[in-house]
GUVO-880971 format. One record per residue (C-alpha): residue in one letter; x, y, z. Coordinates in pm, 1 decimal. Example, Ala and Ser with C-alpha at 12.3 -4.5 7.8 and 13.67 -1.06 7.14 Angstrom:
REM residues 2
  res        px        py        pz
    A    1230.0    -450.0     780.0
    S    1367.0    -106.0     714.0
//
This chain:
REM residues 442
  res        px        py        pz
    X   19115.8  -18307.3   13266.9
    X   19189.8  -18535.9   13533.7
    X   18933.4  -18378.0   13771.0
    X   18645.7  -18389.6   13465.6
    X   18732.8  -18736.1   13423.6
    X   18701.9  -18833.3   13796.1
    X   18362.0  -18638.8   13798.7
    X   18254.1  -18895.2   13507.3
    X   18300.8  -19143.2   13706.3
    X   18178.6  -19042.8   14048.4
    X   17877.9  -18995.0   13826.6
    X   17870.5  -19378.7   13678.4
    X   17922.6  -19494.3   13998.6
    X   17588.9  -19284.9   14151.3
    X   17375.3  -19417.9   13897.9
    X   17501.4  -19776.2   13958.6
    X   17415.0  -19766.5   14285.0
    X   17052.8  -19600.1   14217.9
    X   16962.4  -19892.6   13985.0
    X   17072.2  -20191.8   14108.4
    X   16761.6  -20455.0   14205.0
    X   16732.3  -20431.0   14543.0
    X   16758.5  -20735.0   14829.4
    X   16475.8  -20921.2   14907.6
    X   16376.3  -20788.5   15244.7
    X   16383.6  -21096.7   15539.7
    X   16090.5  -21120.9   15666.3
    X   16038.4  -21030.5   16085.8
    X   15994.3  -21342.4   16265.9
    X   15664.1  -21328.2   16552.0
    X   15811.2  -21261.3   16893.3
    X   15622.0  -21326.4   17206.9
    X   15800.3  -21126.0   17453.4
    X   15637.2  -20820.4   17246.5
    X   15310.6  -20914.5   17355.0
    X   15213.0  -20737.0   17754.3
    X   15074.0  -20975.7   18007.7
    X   14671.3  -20858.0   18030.8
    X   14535.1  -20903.4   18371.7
    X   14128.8  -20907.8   18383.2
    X   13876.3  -20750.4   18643.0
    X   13570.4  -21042.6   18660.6
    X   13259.9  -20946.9   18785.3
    X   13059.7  -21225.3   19057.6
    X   12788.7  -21439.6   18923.1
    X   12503.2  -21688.1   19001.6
    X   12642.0  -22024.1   18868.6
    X   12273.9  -22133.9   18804.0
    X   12204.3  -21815.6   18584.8
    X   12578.9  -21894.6   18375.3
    X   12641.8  -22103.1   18101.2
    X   12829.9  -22206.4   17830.7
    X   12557.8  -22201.2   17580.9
    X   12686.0  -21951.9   17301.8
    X   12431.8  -21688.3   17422.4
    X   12631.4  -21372.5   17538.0
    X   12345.2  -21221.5   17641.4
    X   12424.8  -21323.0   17983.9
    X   12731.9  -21141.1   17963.2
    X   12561.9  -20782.6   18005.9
    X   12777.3  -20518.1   17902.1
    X   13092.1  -20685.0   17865.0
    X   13457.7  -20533.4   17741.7
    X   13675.7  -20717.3   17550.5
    X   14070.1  -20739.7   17625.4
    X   14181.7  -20729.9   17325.8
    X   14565.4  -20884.5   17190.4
    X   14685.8  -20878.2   16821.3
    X   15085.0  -20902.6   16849.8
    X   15171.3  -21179.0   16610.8
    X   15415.8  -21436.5   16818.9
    X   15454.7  -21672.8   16534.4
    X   15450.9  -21660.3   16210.6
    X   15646.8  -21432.6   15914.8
    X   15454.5  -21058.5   15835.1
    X   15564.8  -21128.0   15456.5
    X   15366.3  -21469.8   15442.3
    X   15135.8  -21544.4   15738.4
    X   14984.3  -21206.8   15871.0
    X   14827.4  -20897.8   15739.3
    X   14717.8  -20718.5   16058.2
    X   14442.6  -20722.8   16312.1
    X   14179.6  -20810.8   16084.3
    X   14371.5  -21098.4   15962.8
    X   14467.0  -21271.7   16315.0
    X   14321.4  -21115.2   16645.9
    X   14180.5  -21167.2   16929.7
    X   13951.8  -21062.9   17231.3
    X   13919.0  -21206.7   17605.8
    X   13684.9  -21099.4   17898.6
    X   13607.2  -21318.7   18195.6
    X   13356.8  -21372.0   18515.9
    X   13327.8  -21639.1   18828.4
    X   13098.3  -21727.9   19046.0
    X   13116.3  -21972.4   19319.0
    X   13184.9  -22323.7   19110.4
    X   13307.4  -22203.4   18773.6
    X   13501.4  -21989.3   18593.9
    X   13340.3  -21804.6   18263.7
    X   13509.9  -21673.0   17949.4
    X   13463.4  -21549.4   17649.6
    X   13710.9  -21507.5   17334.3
    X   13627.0  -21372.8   17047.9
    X   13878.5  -21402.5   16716.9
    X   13893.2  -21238.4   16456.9
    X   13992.7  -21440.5   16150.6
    X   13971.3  -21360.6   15785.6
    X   13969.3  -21752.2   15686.9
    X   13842.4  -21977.8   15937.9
    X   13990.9  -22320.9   15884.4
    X   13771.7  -22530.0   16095.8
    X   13747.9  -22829.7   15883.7
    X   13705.4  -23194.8   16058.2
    X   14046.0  -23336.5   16130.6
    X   14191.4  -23127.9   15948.7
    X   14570.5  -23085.2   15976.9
    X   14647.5  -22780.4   16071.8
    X   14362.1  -22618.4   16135.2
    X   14285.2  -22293.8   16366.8
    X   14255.7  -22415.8   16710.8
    X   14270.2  -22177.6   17049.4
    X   14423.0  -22296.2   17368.2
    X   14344.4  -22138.4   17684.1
    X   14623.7  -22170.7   17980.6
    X   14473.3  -22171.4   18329.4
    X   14651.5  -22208.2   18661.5
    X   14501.2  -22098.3   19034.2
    X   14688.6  -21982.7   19348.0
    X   14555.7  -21856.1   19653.5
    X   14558.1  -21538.7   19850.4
    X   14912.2  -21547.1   19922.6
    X   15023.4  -21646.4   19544.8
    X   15077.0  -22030.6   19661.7
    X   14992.2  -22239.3   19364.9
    X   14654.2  -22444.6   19425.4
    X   14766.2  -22688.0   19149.4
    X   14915.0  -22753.5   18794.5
    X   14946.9  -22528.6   18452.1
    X   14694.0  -22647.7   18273.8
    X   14616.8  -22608.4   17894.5
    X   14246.1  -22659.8   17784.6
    X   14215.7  -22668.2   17372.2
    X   13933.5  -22564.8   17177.9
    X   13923.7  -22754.0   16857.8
    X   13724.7  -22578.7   16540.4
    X   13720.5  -22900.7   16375.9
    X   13412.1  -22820.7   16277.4
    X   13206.6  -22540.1   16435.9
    X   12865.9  -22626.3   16414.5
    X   12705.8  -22282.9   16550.6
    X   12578.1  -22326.3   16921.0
    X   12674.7  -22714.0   16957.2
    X   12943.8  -22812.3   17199.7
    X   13297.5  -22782.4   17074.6
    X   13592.0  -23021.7   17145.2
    X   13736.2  -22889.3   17456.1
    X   14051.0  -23111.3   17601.6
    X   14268.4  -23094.2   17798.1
    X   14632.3  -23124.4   17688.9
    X   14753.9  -23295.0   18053.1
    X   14503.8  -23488.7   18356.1
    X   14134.3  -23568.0   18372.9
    X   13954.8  -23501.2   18083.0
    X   13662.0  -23291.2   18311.1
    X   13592.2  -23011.7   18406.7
    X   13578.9  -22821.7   18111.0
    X   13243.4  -22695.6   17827.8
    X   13231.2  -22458.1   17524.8
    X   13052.1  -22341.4   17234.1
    X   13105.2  -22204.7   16899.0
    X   12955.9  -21948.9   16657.7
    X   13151.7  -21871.6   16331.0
    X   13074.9  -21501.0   16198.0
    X   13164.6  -21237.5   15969.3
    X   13544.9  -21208.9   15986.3
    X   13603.6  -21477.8   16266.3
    X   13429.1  -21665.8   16562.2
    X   13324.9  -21655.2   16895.0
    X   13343.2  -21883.6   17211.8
    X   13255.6  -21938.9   17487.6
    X   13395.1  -22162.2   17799.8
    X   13365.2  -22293.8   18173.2
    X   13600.6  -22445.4   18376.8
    X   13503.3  -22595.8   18673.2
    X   13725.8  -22491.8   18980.4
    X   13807.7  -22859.6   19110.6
    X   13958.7  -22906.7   18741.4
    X   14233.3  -22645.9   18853.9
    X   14372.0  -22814.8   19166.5
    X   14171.5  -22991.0   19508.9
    X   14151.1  -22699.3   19715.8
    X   13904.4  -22488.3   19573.8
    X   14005.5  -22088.6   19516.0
    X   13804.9  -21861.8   19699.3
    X   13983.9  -21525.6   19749.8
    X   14337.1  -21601.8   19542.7
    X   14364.4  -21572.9   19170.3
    X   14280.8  -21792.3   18832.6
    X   14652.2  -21716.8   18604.4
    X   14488.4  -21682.9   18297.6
    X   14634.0  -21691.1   17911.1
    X   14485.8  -21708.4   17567.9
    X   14665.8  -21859.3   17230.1
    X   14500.7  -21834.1   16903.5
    X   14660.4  -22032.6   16612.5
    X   14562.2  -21953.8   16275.4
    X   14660.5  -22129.0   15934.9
    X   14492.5  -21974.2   15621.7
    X   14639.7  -22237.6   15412.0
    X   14654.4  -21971.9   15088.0
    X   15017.9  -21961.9   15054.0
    X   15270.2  -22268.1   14951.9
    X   15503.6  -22117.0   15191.2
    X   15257.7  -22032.1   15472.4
    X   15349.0  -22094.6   15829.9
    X   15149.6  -22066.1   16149.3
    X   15046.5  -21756.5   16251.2
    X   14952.2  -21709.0   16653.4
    X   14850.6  -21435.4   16869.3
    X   14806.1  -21440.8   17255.0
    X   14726.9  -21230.9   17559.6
    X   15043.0  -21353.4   17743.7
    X   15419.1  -21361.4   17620.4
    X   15385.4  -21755.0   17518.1
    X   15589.7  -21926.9   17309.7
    X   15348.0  -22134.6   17071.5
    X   15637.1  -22389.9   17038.3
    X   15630.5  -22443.7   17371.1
    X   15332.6  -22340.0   17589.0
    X   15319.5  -22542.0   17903.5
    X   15662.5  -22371.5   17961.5
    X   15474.5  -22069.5   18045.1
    X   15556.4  -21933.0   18415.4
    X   15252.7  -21812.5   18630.9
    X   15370.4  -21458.9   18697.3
    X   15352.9  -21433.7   18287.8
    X   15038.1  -21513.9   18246.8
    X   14726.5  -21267.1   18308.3
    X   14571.0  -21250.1   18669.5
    X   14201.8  -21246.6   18743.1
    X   14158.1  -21172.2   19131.5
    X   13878.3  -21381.7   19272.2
    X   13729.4  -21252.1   19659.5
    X   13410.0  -21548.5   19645.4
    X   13375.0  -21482.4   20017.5
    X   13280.5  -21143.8   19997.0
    X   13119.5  -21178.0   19656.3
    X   12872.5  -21413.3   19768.4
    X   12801.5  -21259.6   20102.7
    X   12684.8  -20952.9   19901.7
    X   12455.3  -21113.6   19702.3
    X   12296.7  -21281.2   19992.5
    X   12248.8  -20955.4   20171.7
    X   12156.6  -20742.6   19834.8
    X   11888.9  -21074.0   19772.0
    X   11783.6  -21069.3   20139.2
    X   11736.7  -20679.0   20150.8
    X   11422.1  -20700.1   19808.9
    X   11248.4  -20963.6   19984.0
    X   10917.9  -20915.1   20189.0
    X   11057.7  -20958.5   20547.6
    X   11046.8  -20670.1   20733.8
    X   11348.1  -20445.2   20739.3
    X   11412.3  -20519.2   21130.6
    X   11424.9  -20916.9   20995.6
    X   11654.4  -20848.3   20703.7
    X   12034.8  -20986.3   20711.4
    X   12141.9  -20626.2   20641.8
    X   12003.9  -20465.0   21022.3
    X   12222.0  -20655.6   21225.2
    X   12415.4  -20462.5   21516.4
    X   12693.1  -20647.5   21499.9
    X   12954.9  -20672.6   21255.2
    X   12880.6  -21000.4   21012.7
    X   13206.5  -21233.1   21073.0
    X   13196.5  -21487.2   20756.6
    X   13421.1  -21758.4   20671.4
    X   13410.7  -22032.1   20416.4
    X   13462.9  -22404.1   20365.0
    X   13270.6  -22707.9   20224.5
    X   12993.2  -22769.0   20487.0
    X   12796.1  -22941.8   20244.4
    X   13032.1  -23256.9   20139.0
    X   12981.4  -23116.2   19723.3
    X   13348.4  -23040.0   19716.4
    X   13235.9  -22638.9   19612.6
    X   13331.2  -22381.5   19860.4
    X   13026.4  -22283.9   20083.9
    X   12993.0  -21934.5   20314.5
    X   12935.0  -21967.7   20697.5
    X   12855.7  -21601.6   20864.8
    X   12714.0  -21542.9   21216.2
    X   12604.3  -21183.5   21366.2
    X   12432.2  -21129.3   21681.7
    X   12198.4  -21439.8   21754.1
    X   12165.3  -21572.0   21398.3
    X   12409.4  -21819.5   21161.2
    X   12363.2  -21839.3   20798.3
    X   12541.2  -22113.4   20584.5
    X   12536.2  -22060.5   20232.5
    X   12619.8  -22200.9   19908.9
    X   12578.5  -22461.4   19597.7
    X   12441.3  -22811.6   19592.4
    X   12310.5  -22729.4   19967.9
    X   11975.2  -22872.8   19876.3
    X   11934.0  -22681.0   19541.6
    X   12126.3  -22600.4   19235.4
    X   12094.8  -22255.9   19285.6
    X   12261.3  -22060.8   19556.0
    X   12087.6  -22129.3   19868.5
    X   12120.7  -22011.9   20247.2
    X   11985.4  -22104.9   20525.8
    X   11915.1  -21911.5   20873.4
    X   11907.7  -22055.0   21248.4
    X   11815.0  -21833.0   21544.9
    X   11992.3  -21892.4   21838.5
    X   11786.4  -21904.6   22168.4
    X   12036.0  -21696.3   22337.7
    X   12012.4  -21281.7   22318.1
    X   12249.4  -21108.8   22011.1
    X   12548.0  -20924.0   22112.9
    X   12717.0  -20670.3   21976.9
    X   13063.3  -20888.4   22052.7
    X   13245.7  -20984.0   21748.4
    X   13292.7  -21365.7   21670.1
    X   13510.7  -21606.9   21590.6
    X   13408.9  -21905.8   21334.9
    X   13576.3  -22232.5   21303.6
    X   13514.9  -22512.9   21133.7
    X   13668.7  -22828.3   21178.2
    X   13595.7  -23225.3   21253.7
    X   13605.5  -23132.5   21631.4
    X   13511.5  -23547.5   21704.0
    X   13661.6  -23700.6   21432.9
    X   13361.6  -23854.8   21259.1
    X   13438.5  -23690.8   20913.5
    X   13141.9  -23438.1   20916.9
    X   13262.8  -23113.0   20937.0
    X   13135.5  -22898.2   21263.8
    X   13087.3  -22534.5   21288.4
    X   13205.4  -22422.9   21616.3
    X   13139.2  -22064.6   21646.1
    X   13278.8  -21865.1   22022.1
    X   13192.9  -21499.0   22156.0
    X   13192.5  -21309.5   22431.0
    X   12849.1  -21294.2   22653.6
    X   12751.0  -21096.0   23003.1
    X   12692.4  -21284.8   23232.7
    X   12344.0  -21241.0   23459.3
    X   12476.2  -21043.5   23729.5
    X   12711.1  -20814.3   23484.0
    X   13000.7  -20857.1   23707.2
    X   13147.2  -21097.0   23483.5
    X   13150.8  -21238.6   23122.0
    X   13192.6  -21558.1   22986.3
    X   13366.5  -21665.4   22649.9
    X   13094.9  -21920.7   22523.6
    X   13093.3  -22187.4   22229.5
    X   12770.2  -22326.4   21983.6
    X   12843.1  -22633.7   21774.0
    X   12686.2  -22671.7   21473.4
    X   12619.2  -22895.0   21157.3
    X   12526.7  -22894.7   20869.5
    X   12339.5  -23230.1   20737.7
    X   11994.6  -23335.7   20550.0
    X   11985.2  -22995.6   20400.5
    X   11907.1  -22812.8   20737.7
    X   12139.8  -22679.2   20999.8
    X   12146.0  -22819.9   21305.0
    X   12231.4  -22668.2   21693.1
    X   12394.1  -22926.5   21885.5
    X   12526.0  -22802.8   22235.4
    X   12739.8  -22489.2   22381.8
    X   12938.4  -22488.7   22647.4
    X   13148.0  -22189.0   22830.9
    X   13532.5  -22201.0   22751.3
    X   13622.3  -21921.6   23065.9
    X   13450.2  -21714.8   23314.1
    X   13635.3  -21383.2   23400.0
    X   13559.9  -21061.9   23626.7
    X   13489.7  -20792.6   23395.2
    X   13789.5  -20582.3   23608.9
    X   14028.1  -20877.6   23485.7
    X   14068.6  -21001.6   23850.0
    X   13944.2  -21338.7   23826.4
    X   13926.6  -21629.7   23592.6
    X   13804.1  -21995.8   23519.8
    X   13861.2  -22192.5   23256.3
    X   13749.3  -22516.0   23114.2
    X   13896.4  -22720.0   22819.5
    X   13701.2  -22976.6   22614.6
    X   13793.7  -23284.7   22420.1
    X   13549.7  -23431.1   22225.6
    X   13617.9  -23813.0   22103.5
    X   13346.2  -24037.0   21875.0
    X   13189.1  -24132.1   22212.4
    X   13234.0  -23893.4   22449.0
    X   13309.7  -23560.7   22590.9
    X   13606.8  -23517.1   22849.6
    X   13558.2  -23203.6   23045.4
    X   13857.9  -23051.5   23231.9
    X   13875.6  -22791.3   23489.3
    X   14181.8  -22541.0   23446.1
    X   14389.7  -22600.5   23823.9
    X   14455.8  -22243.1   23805.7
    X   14110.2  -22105.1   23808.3
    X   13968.6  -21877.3   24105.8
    X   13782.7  -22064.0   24345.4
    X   13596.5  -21811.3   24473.6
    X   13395.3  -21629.0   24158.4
    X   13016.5  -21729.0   24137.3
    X   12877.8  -21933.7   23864.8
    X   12774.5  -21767.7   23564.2
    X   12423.5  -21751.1   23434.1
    X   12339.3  -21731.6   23046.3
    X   12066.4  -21666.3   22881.7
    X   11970.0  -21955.6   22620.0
    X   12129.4  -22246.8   22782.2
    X   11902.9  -22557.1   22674.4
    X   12148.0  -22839.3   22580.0
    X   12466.5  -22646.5   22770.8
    X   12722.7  -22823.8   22909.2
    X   12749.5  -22757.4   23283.8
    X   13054.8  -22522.5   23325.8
    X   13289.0  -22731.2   23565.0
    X   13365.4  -22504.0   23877.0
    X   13636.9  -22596.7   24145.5
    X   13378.7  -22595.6   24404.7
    X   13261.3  -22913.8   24230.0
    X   13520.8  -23067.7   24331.9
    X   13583.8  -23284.9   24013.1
    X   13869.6  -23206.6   23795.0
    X   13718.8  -23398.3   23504.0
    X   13357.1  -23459.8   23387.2
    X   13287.7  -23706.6   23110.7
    X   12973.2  -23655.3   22928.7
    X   12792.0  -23816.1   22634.1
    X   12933.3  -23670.0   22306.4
    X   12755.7  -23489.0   22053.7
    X   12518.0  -23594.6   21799.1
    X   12303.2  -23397.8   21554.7
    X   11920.5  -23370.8   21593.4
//
């Protein structure tokens, strides 16, 4: 009897536990650590062919990057799924700007004017250069859908610093909306990026405003916290590689090759290797290409007379050769007007010896200007013999020193080209300096 009875109420106590209402389920909180940090691959583009103008079609086949972990927000009250709160990144550069495009998808845009809480995106830009060294500030640039009005300009400002720097447009569509951005690189720090990285990251916020006990819902393409986002740290955010000098050099070349010049004229049949190197020749604060091969300099780049992408070719008078080159540019006087100082190796007449030889150049009234060479060192080509000279130039002049160690008994060195050459300084001169008039463009 006893073990019936216990049965009974092993039984009673099953069915107790089989019927009792259940506890409401706490709902999961948004976390953004879930979301992956989404690097992009940006194509190059012509600046003057790129805008932020709403029209994609400039965009060619593009491929969205697409995030949809929820970092904020509660699944029981705020978010559905993708189709709810999404979104969609892709991205491309050319040699001023940065492009993107976003596209969200939304069920219930809230894009009212000044409306509290309304769906705003924020995108979170930083640049760095080759090395990883930061080029300047975290920035965060939001896009406010107070109202879209399809293709117009949207309110695009920055949270921190100049309000510059910075355009997009709006289109509101089936199931969410669509934007698109530039930033201008001098908004992201003073030294322009060139071959380092734009740090990249995406927030959308979303309020549907259908539930009394709604809160914020946010997605992103980086793990930040939408309580917080300037806390963000760069190696969190996504990375989009940038390599302008090569970029642009190839369109030059791929631009030069369809034109009418004959092929034995074209940029792409030099013999010798193209050496290229970039900085702002033209004083428009953009980064600008400087290559030389052979006999012939090309300086390329934006605002250079045109707001395209322009270059511009000198001919040296002096023969090509196959030598590689070295390019520098620098304010070799110290009037403020950058100089392009570009050195290589060149036989001398009687092929005994070679000389290491310098052109100066500049830049200025939208033309590019020779101003002088001179020869740095004369050396047997058996390694026996050397001379040197060193030159300081000042606003006013040109001091010319002979090297006390140089061979005294090498013959002078004769090179093709030498209009406007400074006379190599040999010890049987008998001078140990020469001053000369300094340089000044044509």
């Amino acid at each position: 009897m006893r073990g019936v009875i216990g049965a009974i109420c092993l039984s009673l106590l099953c069915s107790s536990v089989a019927f009792a209402a259940p506890n409401k389920e706490k709902p999961k909180k948004g976390n953004p650590a879930d979301q992956a940090v989404l690097d992009l691959v940006a194509p190059f583009v012509d600046d003057s062919n790129t805008k932020a103008d709403g029209d994609i079609t400039d965009w060619g086949n593009y491929k969205l990057t697409e995030f949809s972990t929820l970092m904020s927000g509660e699944y029981d009250y705020d978010w559905t799924g993708p189709k709810d709160l999404s979104g969609g990144v892709t991205a491309m550069y050319g040699a001023e700007k940065i492009y993107f495009y976003i596209k969200v998808k939304d069920n219930a845009v809230v894009s009212k004017k000044k409306q509290w809480k309304s769906d705003k995106v924020e995108l979170w830009l930083a640049s760095e250069d080759a090395a990883g060294k930061p080029l300047g500030g975290i920035r965060g640039l939001q896009l406010d859908l107070g109202p879209i009005v399809d293709g117009n300009k949207l309110s695009a400002k920055w949270l921190s610093g100049k309000q510059s720097g910075a355009e997009a447009v709006g289109y509101v569509g089936d199931g969410g909306y669509d934007i698109e951005i530039s930033v201008d690189y001098t908004a992201l720090g003073k030294t322009p990026v060139m071959n380092g990285a734009v740090r990249y990251c995406v927030l959308v916020r979303d309020w549907d405003q259908d539930d009394a006990n709604e809160d914020e819902a946010a997605v992103g393409s980086c793990p930040i916290n939408p309580k917080s986002p300037g806390s963000i740290k760069r190696e969190k955010m996504g990375k989009i590689a940038l390599n302008l000098k090569d970029a642009m050099w190839q369109y030059i070349v791929d631009v030069d090759r369809n034109h009418s010049l004959g092929s034995e004229k074209r940029l792409s049949s030099a013999k010798a290797p193209w050496q290229t190197e970039v900085a702002d020749i033209g004083g428009t604060a953009t980064p600008d290409l400087i290559a030389f091969s052979g006999d012939t300099l090309v300086i390329a780049g934006y605002g250079l007379g045109s707001d395209k992408l322009a270059w511009y070719t000198l001919k040296l008078e002096s023969e090509g050769t196959n030598a590689p080159a070295k390019i520098q540019i620098s304010d070799i006087n110290g009037d403020k007007k950058p100089e392009i100082v570009i050195t290589r190796d060149e036989p001398c007449a009687n092929n005994a010896m070679t000389a290491s030889r310098s052109y100066i150049f500049r830049f200025e009234r939208n033309a590019t200007h020779y101003l002088a060479s001179y020869i740095n060192e004369v050396r047997m080509n058996d390694g026996s013999q050397v001379m040197r000279n060193t030159y300081k130039f000042t606003k006013n002049a040109t001091i010319q020193t002979l090297d006390p160690k140089s061979a005294k008994d090498m013959g002078y060195c004769q090179l093709s080209g030498s209009s406007d050459m400074f006379e190599f300084l040999m010890p049987s001169d008998g001078l140990k300096t020469r001053v000369q008039p300094n340089i000044t463009s044509n």
